[in-house]
Each structure stands twice: as structure tokens, then as C-alpha cells.
C-alpha positions as CSV (number, residue, x, y, z in Angstrom):
1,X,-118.3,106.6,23.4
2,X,-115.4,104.2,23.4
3,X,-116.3,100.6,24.5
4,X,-114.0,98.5,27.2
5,X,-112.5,95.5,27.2
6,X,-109.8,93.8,29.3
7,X,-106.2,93.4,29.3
8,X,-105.3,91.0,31.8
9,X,-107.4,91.8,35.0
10,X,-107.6,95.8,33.7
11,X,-110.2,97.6,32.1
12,X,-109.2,99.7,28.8
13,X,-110.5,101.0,26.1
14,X,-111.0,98.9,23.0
15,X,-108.7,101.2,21.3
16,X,-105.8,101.1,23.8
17,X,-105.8,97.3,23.9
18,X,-103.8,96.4,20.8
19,X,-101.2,98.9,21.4
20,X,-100.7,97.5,24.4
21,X,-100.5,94.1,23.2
22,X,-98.1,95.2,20.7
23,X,-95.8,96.5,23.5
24,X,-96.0,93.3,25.7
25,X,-94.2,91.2,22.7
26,X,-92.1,94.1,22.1
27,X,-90.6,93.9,25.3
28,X,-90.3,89.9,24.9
29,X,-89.9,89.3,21.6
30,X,-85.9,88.4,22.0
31,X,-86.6,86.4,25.0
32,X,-90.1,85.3,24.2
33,X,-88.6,81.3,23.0
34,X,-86.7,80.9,26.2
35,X,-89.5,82.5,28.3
36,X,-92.2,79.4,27.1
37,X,-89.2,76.9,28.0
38,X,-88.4,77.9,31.5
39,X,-92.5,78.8,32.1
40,X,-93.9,75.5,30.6
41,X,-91.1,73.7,32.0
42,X,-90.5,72.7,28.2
43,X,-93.8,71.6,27.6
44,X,-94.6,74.0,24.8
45,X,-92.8,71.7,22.4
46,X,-94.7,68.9,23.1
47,X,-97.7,70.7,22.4
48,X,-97.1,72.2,20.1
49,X,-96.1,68.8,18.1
50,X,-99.6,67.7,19.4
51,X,-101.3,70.4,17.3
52,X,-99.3,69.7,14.3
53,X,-99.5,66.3,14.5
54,X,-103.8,66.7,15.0
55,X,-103.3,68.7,11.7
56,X,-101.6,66.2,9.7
57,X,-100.1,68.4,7.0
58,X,-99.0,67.6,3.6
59,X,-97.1,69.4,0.8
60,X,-100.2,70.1,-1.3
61,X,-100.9,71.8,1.6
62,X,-101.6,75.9,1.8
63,X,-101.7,77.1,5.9
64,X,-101.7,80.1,7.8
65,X,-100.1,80.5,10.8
66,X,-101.7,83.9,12.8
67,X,-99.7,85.3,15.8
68,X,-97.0,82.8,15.2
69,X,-93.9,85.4,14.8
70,X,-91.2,83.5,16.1
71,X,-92.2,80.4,13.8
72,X,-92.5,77.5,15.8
73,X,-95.6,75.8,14.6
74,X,-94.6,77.1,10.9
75,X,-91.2,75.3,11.0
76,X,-92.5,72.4,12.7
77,X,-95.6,72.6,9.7
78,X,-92.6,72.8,7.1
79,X,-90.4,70.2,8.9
80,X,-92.8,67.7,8.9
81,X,-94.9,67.6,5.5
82,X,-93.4,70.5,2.9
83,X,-96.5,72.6,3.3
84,X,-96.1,76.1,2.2
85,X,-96.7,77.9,5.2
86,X,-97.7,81.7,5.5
87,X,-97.0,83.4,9.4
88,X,-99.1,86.1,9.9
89,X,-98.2,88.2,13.1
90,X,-99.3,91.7,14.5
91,X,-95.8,92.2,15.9
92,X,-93.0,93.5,13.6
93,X,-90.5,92.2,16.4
94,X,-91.7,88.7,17.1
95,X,-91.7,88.7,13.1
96,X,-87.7,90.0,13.1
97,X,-87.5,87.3,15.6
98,X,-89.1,84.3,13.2
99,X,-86.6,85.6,9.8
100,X,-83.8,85.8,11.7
101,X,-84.5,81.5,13.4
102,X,-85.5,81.2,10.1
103,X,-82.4,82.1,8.6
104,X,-80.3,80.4,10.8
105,X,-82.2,77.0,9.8
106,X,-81.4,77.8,6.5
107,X,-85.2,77.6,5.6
108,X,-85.3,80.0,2.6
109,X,-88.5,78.7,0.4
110,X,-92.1,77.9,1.9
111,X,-92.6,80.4,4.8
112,X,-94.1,84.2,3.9
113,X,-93.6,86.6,6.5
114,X,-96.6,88.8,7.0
115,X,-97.7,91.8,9.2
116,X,-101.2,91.8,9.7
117,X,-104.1,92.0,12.7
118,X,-105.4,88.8,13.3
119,X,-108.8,91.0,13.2
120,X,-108.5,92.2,10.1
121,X,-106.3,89.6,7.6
122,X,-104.7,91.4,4.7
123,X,-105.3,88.2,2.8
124,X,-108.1,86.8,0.4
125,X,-111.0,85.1,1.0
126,X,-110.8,81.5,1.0
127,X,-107.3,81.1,0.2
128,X,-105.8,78.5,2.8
129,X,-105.8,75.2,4.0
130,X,-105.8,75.2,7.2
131,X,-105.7,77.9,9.6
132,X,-103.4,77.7,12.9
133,X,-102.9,79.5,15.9
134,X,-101.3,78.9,19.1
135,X,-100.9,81.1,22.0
136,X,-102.5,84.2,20.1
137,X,-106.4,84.5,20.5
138,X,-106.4,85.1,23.7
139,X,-104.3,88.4,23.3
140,X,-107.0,89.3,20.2
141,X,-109.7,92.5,21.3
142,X,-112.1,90.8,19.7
143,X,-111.8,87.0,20.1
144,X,-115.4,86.5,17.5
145,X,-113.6,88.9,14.7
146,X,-111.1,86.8,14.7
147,X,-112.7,83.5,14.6
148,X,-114.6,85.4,11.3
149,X,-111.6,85.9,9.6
150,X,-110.4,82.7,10.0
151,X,-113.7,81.3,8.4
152,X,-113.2,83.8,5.7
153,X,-110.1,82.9,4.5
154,X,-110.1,79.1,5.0
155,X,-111.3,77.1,1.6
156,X,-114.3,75.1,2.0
157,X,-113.3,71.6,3.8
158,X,-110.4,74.3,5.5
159,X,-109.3,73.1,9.3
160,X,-108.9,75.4,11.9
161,X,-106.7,74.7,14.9
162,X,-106.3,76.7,18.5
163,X,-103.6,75.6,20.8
164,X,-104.2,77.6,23.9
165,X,-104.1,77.5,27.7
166,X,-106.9,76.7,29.4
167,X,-109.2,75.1,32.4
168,X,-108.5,72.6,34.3
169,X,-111.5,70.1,35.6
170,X,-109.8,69.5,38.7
171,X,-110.0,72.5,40.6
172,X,-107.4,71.6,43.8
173,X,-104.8,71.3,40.5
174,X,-106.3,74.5,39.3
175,X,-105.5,75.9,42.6
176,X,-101.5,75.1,42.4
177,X,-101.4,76.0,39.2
178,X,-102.7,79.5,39.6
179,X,-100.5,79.7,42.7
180,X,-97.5,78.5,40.9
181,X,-98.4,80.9,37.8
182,X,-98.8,84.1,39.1
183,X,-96.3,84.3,41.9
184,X,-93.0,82.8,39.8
185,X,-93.9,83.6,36.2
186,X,-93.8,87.3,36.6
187,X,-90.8,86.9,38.3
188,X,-89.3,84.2,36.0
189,X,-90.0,87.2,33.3
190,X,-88.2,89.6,35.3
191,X,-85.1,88.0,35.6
192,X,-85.1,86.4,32.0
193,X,-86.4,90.0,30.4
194,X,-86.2,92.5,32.6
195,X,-90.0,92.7,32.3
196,X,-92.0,91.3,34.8
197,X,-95.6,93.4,34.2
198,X,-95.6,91.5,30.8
199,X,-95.3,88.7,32.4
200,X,-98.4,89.3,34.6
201,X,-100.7,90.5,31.9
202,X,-99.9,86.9,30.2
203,X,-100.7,85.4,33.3
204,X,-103.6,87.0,34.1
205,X,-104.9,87.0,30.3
206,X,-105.2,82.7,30.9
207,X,-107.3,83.5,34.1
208,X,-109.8,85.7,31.3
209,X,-109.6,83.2,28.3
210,X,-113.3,81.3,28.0
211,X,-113.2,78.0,29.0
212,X,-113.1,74.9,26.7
213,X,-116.9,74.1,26.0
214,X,-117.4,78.2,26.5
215,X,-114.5,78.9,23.2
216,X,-116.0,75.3,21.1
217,X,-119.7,77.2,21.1
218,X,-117.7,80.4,20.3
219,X,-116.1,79.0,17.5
220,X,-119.4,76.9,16.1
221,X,-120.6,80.6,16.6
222,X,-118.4,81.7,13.8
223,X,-119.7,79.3,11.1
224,X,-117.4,76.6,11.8
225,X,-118.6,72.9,12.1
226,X,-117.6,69.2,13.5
227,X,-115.8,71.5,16.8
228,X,-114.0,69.6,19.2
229,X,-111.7,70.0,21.1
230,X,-108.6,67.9,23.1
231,X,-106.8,68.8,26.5
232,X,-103.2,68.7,26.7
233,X,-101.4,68.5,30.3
234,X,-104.8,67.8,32.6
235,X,-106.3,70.7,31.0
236,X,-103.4,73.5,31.2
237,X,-103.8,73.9,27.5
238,X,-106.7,72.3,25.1
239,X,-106.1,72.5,21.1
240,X,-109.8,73.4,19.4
241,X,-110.2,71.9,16.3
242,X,-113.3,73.2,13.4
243,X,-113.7,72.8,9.7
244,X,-115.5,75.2,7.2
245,X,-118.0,73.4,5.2
């Protein structure tokens, strides 16, 4: 018998989630850059520097970089410090999409491309760094797999780092911030994409991710140590922060 899960506020089989993932960043994947602009109101960047600069990367430095197609955080990593950075997405498109930005930075040395579940990494055990991923667990069937396989292949002394959104203590901001999310982002992603039911799975997918303590006890859960975590933006998004030891 097939177990459930969700996607979004919908109940599906464990089996039919990643497909269905796959075809939400399918449809956005051209798009998916200018989408986090208008919905973030630009914010993304910022946080995104946040969790690089929490990393502190140097050129000695191996990292992966899981569900991170388009290659922000990797060109950012590479920008900043050198590090030889590998970007390890389930999506061929959002991939496609990362080469091309890639290419027209005229970044041609330290960034591999690779296809791969975040699940189930095609990649060897304790190989890396440090271990990044921003806006990508949440989409994951099975968020504890995941947090596994990032233990696995992170070297001992490794750092992991998880930008995501989050919970917001103050629940009257909460409030406006739900309001504001689900009746103009799926819209926003209409006009933008021409896809607005993508746009409401994302939304409704930060309504189902655990909240901050709830993810830091999953990911001591996983064999990780000294967890902590910071929130960006009053809570909107937190970055989670482990090492192997």
C-alpha cells in the first residue's frame, strides 16, 4: 500500500509527489528568478548573501549546492571566495536555466552541474565542505532522507546551511503575511508565468514547512550537531545552520 504525503494543502501518494514537484519548476523555471524578485519584493538577494556570508567560504573550499538550479547561492559562493562549487538539482530545466546565467557570466571553471534527488545524492560519501540549500527542502518527500544524505556526504567538521521560509513569532504579522501571500502570489505567478496553481502549491508548501525549533530538532535528528538557527525578515525566512562531527 502506497503511503501519503502532502503537496501543498493535498494529499498524494508518496510516489506522485516528485513528479509533481518536477512539473511545478518545469512550468517556472524560465521565470523562476524574476518570480522571487517581484514575490520577495527583492528580498531573496539579501538573504541569500546572509547565508553565504554565515558560511564564510574560502577557495580551499569543496560545497554542494542541492536544489540550487538556477545558481544563485553557487555564483554568489564562487563570487565571493573561489570555492569550487557543485549544484545539484532534481530539475533538468532549472539546471538549463543555471548553464545558460552561467554562461552569460562567463563563469566557465568551478561550478559542476548535476542532476540528482536531493533524496538520494549520486555523489560520495563524505566528499564536501559544506553543504547548502536554499528554498529546496521544503519541496523534498522526505524532508529526514534528505537531511541523511546531507550528513553522508559532508566531511567530518562539514557545515550545513538551510535558507528557508518560515514562522513568524508575531502572529498579527503572520496574519498579513499569509493574507498577502496567498491572495497576490498566485496571481503575481499568473501574470509573470502564466501559471498560477504553481504558485499556490509554493505558497501553501510554507504554510506545511515545520517550524524553526520543530526543523533544528529535525536536523540534530539526522546526526548533525552545534544546530542553530537565525531568522531573517521577523521570521519570514530563518537559515539553520549544523556541522558533522
Amino acid at each position: 500500500m502506497e503511503n501519503n504525503t502532502h503537496f501543498g494543502f493535498r494529499t498524494v501518494g508518496e510516489e506522485e509527489k516528485e513528479s509533481l514537484v518536477r512539473g511545478v519548476f518545469d512550468s517556472v523555471a524560465n521565470r523562476y528568478d524574476i518570480m522571487n524578485d517581484l514575490m520577495s519584493v527583492g528580498l531573496h538577494r539579501a538573504w541569500k548573501n546572509d547565508m553565504v556570508s554565515w558560511l564564510n567560504p574560502n577557495e580551499q573550499m569543496k560545497i554542494l549546492d542541492v536544489a540550487g538550479g538556477t545558481g544563485d547561492i553557487a555564483f554568489r559562493i564562487n563570487e565571493k571566495a573561489g570555492s569550487h562549487v557543485t549544484v545539484c538539482d532534481i530539475n533538468y530545466q532549472m539546471l538549463s536555466e543555471g548553464k545558460d546565467r552561467a554562461t552569460d557570466r562567463n563563469i566557465r571553471e568551478g561550478i559542476d552541474w548535476v542532476c540528482g534527488n536531493a533524496e538520494s545524492l549520486p555523489l560520495p560519501d563524505n566528499s564536501f565542505d559544506a553543504y547548502t540549500i536554499a528554498f529546496g527542502i521544503r519541496n523534498v518527500t522526505h524532508i529526514d532522507k534528505a537531511l541523511a544524505e546531507a550528513y553522508r556526504v559532508l566531511k567530518i567538521g562539514g557545515r550545513f546551511l538551510c535558507l528557508e521560509f518560515s514562522h513568524m513569532p508575531n502572529n498579527i504579522l503572520q496574519k498579513i503575511y499569509d493574507t498577502y501571500s496567498f491572495a497576490a502570489i498566485p496571481r503575481i505567478g499568473k501574470i509573470v508565468t502564466g501559471d498560477s496553481e504553481s504558485y499556490q502549491y509554493l505558497v501553501e508548501s510554507i504554510r506545511r514547512f515545520p517550524k524553526q525549533e520543530e526543523f533544528a530538532e529535525m536536523i540534530r535528528k539526522s546526526g548533525l550537531t552545534n544546530v542553530q538557527y537565525r531568522n531573517l525578515s521577523q521570521g519570514v525566512v530563518a537559515i539553520h545552520s549544523g556541522r558533522k562531527i
